[in-house]
N, C-alpha and C positions, 0 to 999 in steps of 0.2 A: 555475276555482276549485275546482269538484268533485272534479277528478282530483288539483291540488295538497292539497286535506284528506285524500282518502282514502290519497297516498301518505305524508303526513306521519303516519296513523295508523298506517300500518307501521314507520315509521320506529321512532315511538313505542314500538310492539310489541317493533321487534330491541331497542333499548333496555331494558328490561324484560326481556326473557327473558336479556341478557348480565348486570345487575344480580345476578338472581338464581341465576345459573351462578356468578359470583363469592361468592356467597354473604355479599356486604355487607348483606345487609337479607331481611326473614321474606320466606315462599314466601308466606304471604298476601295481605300489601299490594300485591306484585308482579303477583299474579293480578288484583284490583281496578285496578290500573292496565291492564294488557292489555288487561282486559273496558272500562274506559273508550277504549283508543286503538281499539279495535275498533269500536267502535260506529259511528263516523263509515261505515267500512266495509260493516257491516251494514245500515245505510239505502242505501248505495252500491248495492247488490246487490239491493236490496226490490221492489218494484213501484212503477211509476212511474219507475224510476233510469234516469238518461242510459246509455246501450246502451255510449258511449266510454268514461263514468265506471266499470261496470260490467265492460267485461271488464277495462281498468286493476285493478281491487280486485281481479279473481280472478285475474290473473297475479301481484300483487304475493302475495298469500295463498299463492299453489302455491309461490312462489318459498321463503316463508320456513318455510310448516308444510309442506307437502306432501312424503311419501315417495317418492323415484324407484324406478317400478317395475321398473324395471330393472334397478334395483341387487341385486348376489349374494344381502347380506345378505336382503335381501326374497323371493329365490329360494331359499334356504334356509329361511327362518322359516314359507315359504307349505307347502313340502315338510316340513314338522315333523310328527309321530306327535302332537304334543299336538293340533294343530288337525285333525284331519284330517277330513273332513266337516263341521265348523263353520260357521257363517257369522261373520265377521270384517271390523275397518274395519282396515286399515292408519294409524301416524302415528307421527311421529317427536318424540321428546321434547324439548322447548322449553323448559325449564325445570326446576331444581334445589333443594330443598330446603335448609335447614342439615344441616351436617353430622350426625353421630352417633357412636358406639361402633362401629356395622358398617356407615358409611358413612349416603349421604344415607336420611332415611324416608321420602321421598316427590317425586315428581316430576312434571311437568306435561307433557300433549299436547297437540299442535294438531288434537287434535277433540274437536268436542262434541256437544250433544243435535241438532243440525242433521244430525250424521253418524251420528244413530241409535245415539250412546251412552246408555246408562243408569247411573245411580251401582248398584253391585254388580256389573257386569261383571267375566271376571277378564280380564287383561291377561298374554299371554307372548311372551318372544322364542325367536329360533332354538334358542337350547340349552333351556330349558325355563320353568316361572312366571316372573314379576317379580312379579304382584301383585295389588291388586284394586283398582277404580274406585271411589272415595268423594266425588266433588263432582264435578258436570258442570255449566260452561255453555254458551253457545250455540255457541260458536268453541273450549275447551278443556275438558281436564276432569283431574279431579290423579287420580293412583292411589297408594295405601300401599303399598309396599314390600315384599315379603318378607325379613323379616329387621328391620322397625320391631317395637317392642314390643308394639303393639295387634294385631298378625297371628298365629292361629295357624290352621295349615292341618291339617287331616284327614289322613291318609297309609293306602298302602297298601307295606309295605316285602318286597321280596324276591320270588321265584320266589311264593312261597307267598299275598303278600296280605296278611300279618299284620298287624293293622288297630292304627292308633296316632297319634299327632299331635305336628309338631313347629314348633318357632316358635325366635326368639329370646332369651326369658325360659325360665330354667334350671327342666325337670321337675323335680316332686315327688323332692326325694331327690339330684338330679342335682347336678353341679359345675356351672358357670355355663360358658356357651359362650364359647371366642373370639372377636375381634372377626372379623366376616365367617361362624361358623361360627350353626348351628340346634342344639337340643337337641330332640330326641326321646324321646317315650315311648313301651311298647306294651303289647300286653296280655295277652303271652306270653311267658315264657321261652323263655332257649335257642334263639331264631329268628333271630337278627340277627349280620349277620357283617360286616365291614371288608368293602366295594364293594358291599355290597347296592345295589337303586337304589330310590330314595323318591319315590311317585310321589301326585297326588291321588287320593284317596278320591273327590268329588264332593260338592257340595251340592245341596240339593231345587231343582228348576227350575235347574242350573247355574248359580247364587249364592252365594257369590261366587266360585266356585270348578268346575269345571268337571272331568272325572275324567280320570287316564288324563294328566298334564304332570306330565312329571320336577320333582320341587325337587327332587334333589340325590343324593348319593349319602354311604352311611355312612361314616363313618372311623375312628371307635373306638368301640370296647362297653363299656358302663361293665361291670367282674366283681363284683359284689357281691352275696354269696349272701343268699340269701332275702328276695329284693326282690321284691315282688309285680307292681311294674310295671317293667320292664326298662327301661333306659336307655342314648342313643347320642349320639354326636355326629355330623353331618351337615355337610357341606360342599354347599353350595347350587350348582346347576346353571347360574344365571347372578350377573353379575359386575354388582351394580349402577351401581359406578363409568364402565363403557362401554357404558351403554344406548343405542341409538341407534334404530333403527327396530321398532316393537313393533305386538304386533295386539292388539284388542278385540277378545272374543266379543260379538256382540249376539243379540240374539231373546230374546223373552222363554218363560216357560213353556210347559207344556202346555193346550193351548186345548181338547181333547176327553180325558175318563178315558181311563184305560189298562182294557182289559176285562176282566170278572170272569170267575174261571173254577172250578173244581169240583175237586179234589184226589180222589185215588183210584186202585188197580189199573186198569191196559191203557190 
């Protein structure tokens, strides 16, 4: 009977995450259903759980969330300049938000706070961001998009660093992006050229946003003299329609100050 619950809560699960791949019904109710078929699962695996019932739930688990590490893509994504010394969970995306103007805003993983996620994480794949973690439960957790409305990322653009921020919703001044495309600001003239690459800034404690992951690269300079903050348009460095195997950064902050020091000749 244990083994039969726990596989019908996967069942359940594929259910649900094909639901919301279809995009028949919100990415929310979906996620409350999962965390419901999960749970049978979660007791499955707890203490005290039958040893049979128990590897049953975790081979059905690896079967349906689990990343092959095998797999190129994941050999690519581990070799990426974004993550490079990092620490990172692997997981593959389970689920799809409704649509948008530059595709879905947010998407769902098969890990959660068990896999030493935290909500603010940033999430990237092989060619560079996707996004950032905003609601984690035990077994998934969603991340916004880059390129949803509510995201804007920090930026460092070109050889040079020239510091500026670019997101979906059209800069000060700016034309409104196309669909799939970022608008960028900066905060210098005359620095920004067609193939720049745009990369993060970083946030304090690597929240939500972590330094040094390609978003994207420039494609056009807006020319409009005397505009105090220059303007660009950006084509983003992944494709969120084909997300498939993605990393979470986890670790939290800095647990000891950075140490003080004395400015001065020699």
């Amino acid at each position: 009977m244990r083994r039969r619950a726990v596989l019908a809560a996967v069942v359940l699960t594929v259910l649900a995450v094909l639901l919301d791949v279809s995009g028949a019904v919100d990415l929310a109710p979906v996620r409350h259903v999962a965390a419901a078929a999960l749970g049978p699962l979660e007791r499955a695996v707890g203490p005290g759980a039958d040893p049979a019932a128990e590897r049953a739930a975790r081979s059905a688990a690896d079967a349906v969330l689990a990343p092959a590490v095998g797999d190129p893509e994941v050999a690519a994504l581990l070799g990426s300049p974004g993550i490079d010394g990092a620490r990172v969970v692997l997981a593959r995306v389970v689920g799809v938000g409704p649509p948008g103007p530059s595709g879905p805003g947010r998407v769902t993983l098969g890990v959660g706070y068990r896999d030493g996620v935290e909500a603010g994480g940033t999430v990237l794949a092989a060619d560079g961001l996707v996004g950032r973690v905003v609601d984690v439960a035990r077994w998934t957790s969603d991340v916004e998009l880059l390129g949803a409305p509510e995201v804007t990322v920090a930026v460092r653009v070109g050889e040079r660093g020239v510091l500026g921020h670019a997101g979906a919703a059209a800069a000060p001044g700016a034309s409104t992006p196309g669909p799939g495309e970022l608008s960028l600001a900066l905060v210098e003239q005359g620095t920004t050229h067609a193939g720049d690459a745009v990369v993060t800034l970083g946030s304090p404690g690597g929240r939500p946003f972590v330094p040094g992951v390609l978003v994207g690269t420039v494609t056009a300079v807006d020319d409009v003299a005397g505009r105090l903050a220059p303007t660009a348009t950006v084509r983003p460095a992944v494709d969120p329609s084909t997300l498939d195997v993605v990393a979470v950064v986890v670790g939290g902050a800095r647990t000891t100050p950075r140490p003080v020091v004395t400015g001065g000749p020699g």
